[in-house]
C-alpha positions in Angstrom: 108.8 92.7 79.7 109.3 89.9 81.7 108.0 90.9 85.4 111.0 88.8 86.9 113.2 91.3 85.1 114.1 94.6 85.7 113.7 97.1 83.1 117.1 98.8 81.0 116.6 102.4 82.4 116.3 101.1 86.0 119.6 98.6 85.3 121.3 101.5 84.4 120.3 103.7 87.1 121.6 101.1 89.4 125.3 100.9 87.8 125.2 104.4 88.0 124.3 104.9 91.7 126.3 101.8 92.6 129.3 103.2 90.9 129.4 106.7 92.4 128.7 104.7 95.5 131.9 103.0 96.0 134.8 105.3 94.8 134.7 106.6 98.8 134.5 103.1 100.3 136.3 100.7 97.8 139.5 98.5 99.8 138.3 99.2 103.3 137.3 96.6 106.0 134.0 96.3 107.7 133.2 94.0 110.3 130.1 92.6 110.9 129.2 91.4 114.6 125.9 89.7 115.9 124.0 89.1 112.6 125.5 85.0 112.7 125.2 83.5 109.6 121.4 83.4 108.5 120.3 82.4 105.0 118.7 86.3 104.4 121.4 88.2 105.4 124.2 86.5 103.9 123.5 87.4 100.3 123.2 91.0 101.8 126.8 90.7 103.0 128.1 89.0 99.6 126.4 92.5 98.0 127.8 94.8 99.9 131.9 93.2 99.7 131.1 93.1 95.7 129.0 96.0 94.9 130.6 98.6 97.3 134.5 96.6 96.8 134.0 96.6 100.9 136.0 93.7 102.6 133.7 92.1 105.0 134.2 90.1 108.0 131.8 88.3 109.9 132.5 87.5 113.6 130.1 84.4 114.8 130.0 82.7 117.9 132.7 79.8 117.7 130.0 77.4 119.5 126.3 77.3 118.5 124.2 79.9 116.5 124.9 82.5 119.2 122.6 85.6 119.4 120.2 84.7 116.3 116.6 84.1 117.0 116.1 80.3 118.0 114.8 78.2 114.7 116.1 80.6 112.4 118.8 78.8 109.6 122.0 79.7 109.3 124.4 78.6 106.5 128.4 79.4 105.5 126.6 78.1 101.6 127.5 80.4 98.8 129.1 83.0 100.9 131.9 85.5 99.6 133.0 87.5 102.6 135.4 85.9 105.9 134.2 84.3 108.8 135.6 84.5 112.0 134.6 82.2 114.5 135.4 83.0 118.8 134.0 82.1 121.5 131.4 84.3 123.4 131.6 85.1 126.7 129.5 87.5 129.5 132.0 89.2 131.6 131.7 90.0 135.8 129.2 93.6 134.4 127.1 91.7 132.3 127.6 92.5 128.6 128.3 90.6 126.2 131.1 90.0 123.8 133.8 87.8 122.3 136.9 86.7 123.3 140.0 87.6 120.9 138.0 90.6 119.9 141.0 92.8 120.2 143.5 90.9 118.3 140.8 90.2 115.2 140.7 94.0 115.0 144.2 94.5 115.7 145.0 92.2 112.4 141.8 93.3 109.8 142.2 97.1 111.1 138.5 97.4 110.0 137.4 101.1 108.5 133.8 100.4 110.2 132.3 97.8 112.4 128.9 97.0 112.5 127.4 95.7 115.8 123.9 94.7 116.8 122.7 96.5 119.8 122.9 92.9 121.4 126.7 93.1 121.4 127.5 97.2 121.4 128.3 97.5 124.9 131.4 95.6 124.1 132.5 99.3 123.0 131.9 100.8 126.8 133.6 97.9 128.6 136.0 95.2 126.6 139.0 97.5 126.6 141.5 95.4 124.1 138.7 96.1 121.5 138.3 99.4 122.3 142.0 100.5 122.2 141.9 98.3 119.3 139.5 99.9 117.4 140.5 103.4 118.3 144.2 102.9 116.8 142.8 101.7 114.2 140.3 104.5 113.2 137.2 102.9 113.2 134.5 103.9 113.2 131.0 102.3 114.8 127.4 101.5 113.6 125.2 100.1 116.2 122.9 97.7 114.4 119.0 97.5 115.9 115.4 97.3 115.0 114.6 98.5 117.4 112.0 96.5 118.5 110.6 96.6 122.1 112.9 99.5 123.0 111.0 102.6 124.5 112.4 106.2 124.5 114.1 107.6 127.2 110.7 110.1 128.3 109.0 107.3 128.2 111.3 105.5 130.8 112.0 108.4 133.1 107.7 109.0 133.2 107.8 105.5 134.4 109.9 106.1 137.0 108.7 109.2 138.4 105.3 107.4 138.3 106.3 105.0 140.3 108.6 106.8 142.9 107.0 110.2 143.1 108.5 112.9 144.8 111.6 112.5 147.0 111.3 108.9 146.4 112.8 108.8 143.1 116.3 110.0 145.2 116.2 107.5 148.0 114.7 104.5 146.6 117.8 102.1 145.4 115.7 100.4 143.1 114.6 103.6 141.5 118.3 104.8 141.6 119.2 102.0 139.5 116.6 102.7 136.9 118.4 105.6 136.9 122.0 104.7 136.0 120.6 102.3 133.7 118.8 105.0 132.0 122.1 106.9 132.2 124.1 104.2 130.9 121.8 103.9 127.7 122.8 107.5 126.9 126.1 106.3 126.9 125.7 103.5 125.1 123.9 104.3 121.7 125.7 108.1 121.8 128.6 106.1 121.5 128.3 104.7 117.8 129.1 107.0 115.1 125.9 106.0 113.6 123.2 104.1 113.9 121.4 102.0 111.4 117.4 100.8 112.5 114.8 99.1 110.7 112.0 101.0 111.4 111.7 104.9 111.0 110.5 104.4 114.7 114.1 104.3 115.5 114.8 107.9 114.9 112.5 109.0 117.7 113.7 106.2 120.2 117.2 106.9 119.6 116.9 110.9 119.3 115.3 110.6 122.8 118.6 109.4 124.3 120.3 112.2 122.9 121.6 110.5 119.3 121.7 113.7 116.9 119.1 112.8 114.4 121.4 112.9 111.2 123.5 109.9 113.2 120.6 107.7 112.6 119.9 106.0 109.2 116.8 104.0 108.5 118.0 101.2 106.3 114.5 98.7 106.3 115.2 94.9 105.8 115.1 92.8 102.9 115.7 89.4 101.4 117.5 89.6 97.9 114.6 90.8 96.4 116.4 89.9 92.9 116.7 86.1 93.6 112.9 85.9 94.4 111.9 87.8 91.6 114.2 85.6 89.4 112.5 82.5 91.3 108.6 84.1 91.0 109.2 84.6 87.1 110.6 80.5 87.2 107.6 79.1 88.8 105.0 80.6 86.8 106.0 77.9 83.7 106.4 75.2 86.2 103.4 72.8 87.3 101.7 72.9 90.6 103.5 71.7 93.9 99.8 71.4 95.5 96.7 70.7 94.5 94.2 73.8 93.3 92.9 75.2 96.3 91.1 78.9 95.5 91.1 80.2 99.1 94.5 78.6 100.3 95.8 80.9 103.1 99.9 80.6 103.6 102.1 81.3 106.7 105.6 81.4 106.1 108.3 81.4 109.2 109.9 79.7 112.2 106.9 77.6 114.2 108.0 79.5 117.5 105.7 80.8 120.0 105.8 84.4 119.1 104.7 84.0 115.7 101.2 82.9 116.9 100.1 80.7 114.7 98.0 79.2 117.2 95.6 82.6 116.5 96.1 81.6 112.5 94.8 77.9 113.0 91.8 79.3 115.0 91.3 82.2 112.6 91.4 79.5 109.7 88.6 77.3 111.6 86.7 80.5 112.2 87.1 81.0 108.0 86.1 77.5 107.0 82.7 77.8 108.5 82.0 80.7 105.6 84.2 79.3 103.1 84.1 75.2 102.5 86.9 75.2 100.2 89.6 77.0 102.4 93.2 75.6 103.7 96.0 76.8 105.4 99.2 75.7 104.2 102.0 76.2 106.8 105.6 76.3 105.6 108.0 76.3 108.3 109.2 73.9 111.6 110.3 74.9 115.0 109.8 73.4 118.6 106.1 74.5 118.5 105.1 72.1 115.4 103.7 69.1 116.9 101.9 71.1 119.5 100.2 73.0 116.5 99.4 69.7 114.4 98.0 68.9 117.8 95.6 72.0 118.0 94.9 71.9 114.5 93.4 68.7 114.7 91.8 69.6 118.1 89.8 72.8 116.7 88.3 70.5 113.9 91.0 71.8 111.3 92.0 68.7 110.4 93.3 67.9 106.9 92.8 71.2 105.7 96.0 72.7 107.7 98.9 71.1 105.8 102.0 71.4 107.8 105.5 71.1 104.7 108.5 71.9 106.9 111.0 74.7 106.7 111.2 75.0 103.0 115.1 77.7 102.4 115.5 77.2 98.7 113.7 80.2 96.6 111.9 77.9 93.9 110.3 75.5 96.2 108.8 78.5 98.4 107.9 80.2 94.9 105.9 77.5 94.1 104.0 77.1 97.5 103.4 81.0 97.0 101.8 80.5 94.3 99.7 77.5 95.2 98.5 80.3 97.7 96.1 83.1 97.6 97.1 85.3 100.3 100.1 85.6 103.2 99.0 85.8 106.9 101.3 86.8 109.8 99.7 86.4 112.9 102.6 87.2 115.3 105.9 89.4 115.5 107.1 89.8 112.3 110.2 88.6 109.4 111.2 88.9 106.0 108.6 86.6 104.9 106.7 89.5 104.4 109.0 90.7 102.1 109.2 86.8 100.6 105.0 86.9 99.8 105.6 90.4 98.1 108.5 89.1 95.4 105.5 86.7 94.6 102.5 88.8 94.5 100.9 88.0 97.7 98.3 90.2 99.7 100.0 90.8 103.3 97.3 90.1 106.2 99.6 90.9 109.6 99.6 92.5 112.7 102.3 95.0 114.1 104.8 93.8 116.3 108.0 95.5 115.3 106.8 98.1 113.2 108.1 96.7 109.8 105.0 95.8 108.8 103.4 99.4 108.6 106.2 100.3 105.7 105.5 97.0 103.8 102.0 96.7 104.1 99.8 99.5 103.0 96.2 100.0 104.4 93.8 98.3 101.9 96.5 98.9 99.1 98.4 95.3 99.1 96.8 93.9 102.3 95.3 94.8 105.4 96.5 95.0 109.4 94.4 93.6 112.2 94.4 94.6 115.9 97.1 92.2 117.6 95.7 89.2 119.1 92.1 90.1 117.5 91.1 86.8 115.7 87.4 88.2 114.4 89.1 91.4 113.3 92.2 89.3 111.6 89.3 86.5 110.2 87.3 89.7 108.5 89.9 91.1 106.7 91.6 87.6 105.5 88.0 87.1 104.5 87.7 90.0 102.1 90.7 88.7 100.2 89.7 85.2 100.2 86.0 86.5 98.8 86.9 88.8 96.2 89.3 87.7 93.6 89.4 91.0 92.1 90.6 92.6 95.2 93.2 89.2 95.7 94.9 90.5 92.2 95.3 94.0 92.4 96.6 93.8 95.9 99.0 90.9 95.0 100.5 93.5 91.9 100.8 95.9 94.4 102.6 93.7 96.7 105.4 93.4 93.9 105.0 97.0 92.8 106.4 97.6 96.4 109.3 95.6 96.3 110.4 96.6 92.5 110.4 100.5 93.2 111.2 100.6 96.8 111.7 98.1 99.3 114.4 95.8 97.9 117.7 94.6 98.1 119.1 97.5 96.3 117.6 100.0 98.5 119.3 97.9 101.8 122.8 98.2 99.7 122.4 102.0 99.1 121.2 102.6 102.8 124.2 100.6 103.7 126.2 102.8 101.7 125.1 106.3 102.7 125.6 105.3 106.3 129.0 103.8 105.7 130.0 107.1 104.0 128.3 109.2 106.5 131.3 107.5 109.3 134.1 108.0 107.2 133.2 111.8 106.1 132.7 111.9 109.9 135.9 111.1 110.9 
């Protein structure tokens, strides 16, 4: 069988879940706010408005990319669902939120809206979309990693730390930290649901009092299906670099917190044991020519090739494959999930906890101590070493994404915490 197909009893198996799927959800609305328009999560909403017959609207900031990640490339190209473009704005009690909120709702009636945690206190304080929402029925799904959030123990401990005693009740700075905490409690136990990346979420959000079947760990992914399609293309066409056996690939925005600075030194630290090596960077971002600039500085040179932001599936197949394994020095992305759909060993460190359920312990890659550049050089170093060790950790990459972390798991997660709302109601 071709590997960039998928096999007749697991088509099947999809119609089959997809249909019993949407019988509950098929004609209603769901609004989408704070997820902008980037490249990966468009085809996500196109699957959801035709797999689950879901109307979907997307609210995006009328000026600029609004709340998405700085670099990151956002595109109305090939989408299926409506946009709605109005103009953010951060009210007098600082939260933020859109203006003509209430009259959008008022006019799509939406079963369900989905919010990132960026934009959910709209539903505490911007009262035409609240009354808004509540004649119309819907329900909410507060949208998060959550990355960098701690748990509510974990808060308070700080605080009593730091105002023992008596202190805790008298200090105004510690009774803010209160009422903050308090408002948190508020905040995430008012969605109907929550929906996290990380199965770290559960105990963050639980802590705040969020009853444990409210919360639905959905993952991330990339359309798995078009990168498979695209890995399965590339194989019959020629090279897009020249052979390099030991080429080490980094994939993502060239921003500050993705560290490649550690990957160019950890590449020079490599190229004193192996001769032959290169790190291919794919990706641009204000940090580029400051990294060319280092690159060259460390004694790199020619051997870190810098190709741009590269968006189109065949192109980055190709590079992947010109590759022999995928490093993430920094917080992490869906290029993870991208080096998997081409059979890539995963070297990363953990930032937002994706990593540890895509990346499995000496299975299809390895995870170094953050910041560590020895420990990150010495396990890039195995896989560069041991071509063996390259392959079967590069089949278990894609063994990953076939049976569990792909597009069609995002969709059903999507699903079951949809259905969970409207059962709720």
């Amino acid at each position: 069988m071709d590997s960039g197909m998928i096999s007749a009893e697991e088509k099947e198996k999809q119609d089959r879940d997809r249909a019993g799927r949407t019988g509950a959800l098929r004609g209603k609305t769901v609004l989408f706010m704070g997820v902008g328009l980037a490249h990966y999560h468009n085809p996500l909403l196109n699957r959801l408005q035709r797999e689950l017959g879901v109307r979907i609207v997307n609210i995006v900031s009328a000026k600029g990319p609004g709340h998405v990640l700085p670099g990151v490339y956002q595109t109305e190209q090939g989408i299926e669902f409506e946009v709605v473009r109005l103009p953010e704005y951060t009210p007098s009690v600082r939260y933020h939120t859109f203006r003509g909120l209430g009259r959008v709702i008022r006019m799509r009636k939406p079963a369900i809206i989905v919010c990132t945690d960026y934009y959910f206190a709209t539903f505490l304080f911007n009262i035409p979309a609240i009354l808004a929402a509540g004649m119309a029925g819907t329900s909410l799904i507060m949208k998060s990693i959550p990355y960098g959030v701690r748990t509510y123990d974990e808060r308070m401990a700080e605080l009593r730390a730091r105002y023992p005693g008596l202190r805790m009740f008298f200090s105004p700075r510690a009774l803010a930290g209160l009422a903050i905490l308090a408002g948190c409690r508020v905040l995430y136990r008012r969605a109907d649901a929550h929906v996290v990346y990380v199965d770290a979420g559960r105990d963050i959000y639980t802590s705040y009092g969020v009853p444990p079947a409210k919360i639905f760990t959905i993952y991330n992914s990339p359309d798995t299906d078009t990168l498979l399609e695209a890995a399965a293309r590339v194989r019959s066409l020629p090279p897009i670099l020249p052979p390099c056996p030991r080429r080490i690939i980094h994939v993502g925005r060239l921003v500050p917190e993705k560290r490649v600075d550690l990957l160019l030194r950890v590449a020079r630290l490599l190229s004193e044991r192996f001769t032959d090596l290169e790190l291919l960077v794919v990706g641009d971002g204000p940090e580029r020519s400051n990294l060319e600039r280092l690159a060259q500085e460390i004694g790199l040179g020619d051997r870190a090739r810098f190709v741009g932001a590269v968006h189109d599936p065949e192109t980055l197949g190709r590079y992947f494959r010109a590759s022999r394994v995928y490093v993430l020095a920094g917080r992490g992305g869906l290029a993870i999930n991208d080096a998997m759909c081409f059979g890539k060993p995963v070297v990363c460190s953990v930032y937002e906890g994706v990593e540890k359920d895509l990346v499995e312990e000496g299975g299809n890659g390895y995870i170094f101590q953050p910041e560590d550049e020895a420990d990150c050089a010495e396990k890039v170093g195995r896989i560069l070493a041991d071509d063996g060790l390259a392959a079967r950790m590069g089949q278990r990459s894609e063994e990953i994404i076939r049976t569990r972390m792909n597009i069609h798991m995002l969709v059903g997660r999507y699903a079951a915490a949809f259905e969970y709302v409207l059962g709720s109601r």
